[in-house]
C-alpha positions in Angstrom: 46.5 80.0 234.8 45.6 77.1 236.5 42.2 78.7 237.8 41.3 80.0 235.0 41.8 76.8 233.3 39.8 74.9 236.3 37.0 77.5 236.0 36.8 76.6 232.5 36.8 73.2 232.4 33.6 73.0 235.2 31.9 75.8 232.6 32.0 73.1 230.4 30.7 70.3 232.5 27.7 72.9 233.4 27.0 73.3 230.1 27.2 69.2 228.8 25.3 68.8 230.9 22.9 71.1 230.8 22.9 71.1 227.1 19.0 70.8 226.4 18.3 73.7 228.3 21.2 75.5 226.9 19.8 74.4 223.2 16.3 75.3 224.2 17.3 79.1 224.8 20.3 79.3 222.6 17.7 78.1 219.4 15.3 80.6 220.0 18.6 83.7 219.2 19.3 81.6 216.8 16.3 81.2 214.6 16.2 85.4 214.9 19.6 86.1 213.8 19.2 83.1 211.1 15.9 84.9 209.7 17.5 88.2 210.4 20.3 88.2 208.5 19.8 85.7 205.6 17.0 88.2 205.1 13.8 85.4 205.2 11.8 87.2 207.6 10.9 90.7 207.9 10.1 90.8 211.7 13.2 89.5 212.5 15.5 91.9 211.0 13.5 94.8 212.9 13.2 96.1 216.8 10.8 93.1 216.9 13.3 90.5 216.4 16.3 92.1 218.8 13.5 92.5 221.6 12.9 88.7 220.8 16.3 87.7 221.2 17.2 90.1 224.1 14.3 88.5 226.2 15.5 85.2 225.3 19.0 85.9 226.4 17.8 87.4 229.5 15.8 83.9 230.3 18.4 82.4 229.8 20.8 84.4 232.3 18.0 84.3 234.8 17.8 80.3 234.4 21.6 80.2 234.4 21.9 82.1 237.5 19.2 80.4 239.7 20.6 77.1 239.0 24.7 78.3 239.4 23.6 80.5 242.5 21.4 77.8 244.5 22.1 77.8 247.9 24.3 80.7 247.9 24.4 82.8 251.1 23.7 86.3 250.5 25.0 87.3 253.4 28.3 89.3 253.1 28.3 88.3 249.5 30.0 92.1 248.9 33.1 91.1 250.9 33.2 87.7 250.3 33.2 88.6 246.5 35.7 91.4 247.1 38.2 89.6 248.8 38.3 86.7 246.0 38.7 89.3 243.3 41.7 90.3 245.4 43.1 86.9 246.4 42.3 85.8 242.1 43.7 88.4 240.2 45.5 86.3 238.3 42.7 84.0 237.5 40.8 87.1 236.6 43.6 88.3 234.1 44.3 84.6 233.0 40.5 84.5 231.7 40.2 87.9 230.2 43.5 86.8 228.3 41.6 82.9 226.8 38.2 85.0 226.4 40.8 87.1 224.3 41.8 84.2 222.3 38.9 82.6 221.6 37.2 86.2 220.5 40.3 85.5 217.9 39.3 81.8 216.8 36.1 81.8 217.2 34.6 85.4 215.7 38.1 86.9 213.9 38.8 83.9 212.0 35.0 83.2 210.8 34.6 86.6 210.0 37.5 86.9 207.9 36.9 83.5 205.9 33.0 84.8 205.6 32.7 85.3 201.8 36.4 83.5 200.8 35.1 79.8 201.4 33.8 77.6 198.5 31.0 79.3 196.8 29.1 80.5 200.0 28.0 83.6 199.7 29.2 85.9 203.0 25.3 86.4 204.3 24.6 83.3 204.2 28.1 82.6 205.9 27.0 85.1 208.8 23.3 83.6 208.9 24.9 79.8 209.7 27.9 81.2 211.8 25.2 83.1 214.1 22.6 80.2 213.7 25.6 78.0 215.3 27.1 80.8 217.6 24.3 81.2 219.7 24.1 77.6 220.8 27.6 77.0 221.4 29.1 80.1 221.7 27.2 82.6 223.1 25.8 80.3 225.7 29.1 79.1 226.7 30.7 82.2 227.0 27.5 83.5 228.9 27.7 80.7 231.7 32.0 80.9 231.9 31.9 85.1 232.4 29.2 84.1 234.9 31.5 81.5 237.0 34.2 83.5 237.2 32.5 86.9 238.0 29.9 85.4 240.1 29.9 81.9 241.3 33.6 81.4 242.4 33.4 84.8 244.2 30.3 84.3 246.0 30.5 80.8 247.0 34.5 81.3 248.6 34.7 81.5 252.2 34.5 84.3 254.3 37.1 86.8 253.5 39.8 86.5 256.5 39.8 88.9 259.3 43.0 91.2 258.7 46.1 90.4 260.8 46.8 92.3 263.1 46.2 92.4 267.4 44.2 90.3 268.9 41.1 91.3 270.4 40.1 90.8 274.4 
């Protein structure tokens, strides 16, 4: 667990302090799935506003990964990502187990409350909870998948030569 936890701890450094450009992206989804599903704007309920957001959150990957990935040697990036899958495991499992848990507080727990709380009506419940989803949330979870599936294994050290007889 420690990994994991150290993995998500520099996630969120990344993203505090990258936050503007995190905001930037993460409002344009946002406005969409606001308009979309409190029902304000036509366009954005459509194919129209889901192409909208899918470029958006594709910008935002492709910013996310040339800034994570600078200076990263391609070069036997297969094995070097291979053998820290292997060697992390655990790290692996421990953050597919918190992604677990916050999929539980931060999407089960809203969704069930959409609708019960005060006199807010469930859609506009969802429309907020989206609105606020996709510049915390989303974008978080976004960068964290991307540290531990791509960063940490392609920026470890060569993979180590198997043991075994010298050679001459």
């Amino acid at each position: 667990m420690p990994g994991a936890l150290a993995i998500l701890a520099e996630t969120w450094r990344f993203f505090a302090r990258h936050y503007p450009v995190v905001l930037a992206f993460g409002a344009l989804a946002s406005a969409q799935r606001f308009l979309s599903v409190s029902g304000t704007a036509d366009w954005a309920g459509g194919a129209g506003g889901e192409i909208f957001t899918a470029v958006a959150r594709i910008a935002f990957i492709a910013w996310a990964a040339a800034t994570l990935l600078r200076g990263t040697a391609w070069q036997g990036a297969g094995a070097r990502w291979s053998a820290w899958n292997t060697r992390n495991w655990p790290t692996v499992l421990a953050s597919m187990g918190l992604l677990a848990l916050f999929l539980v507080i931060f999407k089960v727990i809203p969704d069930a409350l959409a609708g019960h709380v005060g006199d807010i009506e469930r859609e506009t419940w969802l429309a907020w909870e989206l609105a606020i989803k996709n510049i915390t949330v989303i974008p978080f979870t976004m960068l964290w998948m991307m540290a531990l599936l791509a960063v940490h294994p392609l920026a470890s050290a060569a993979p180590a030569e198997p043991a075994g007889e010298p050679v001459s």
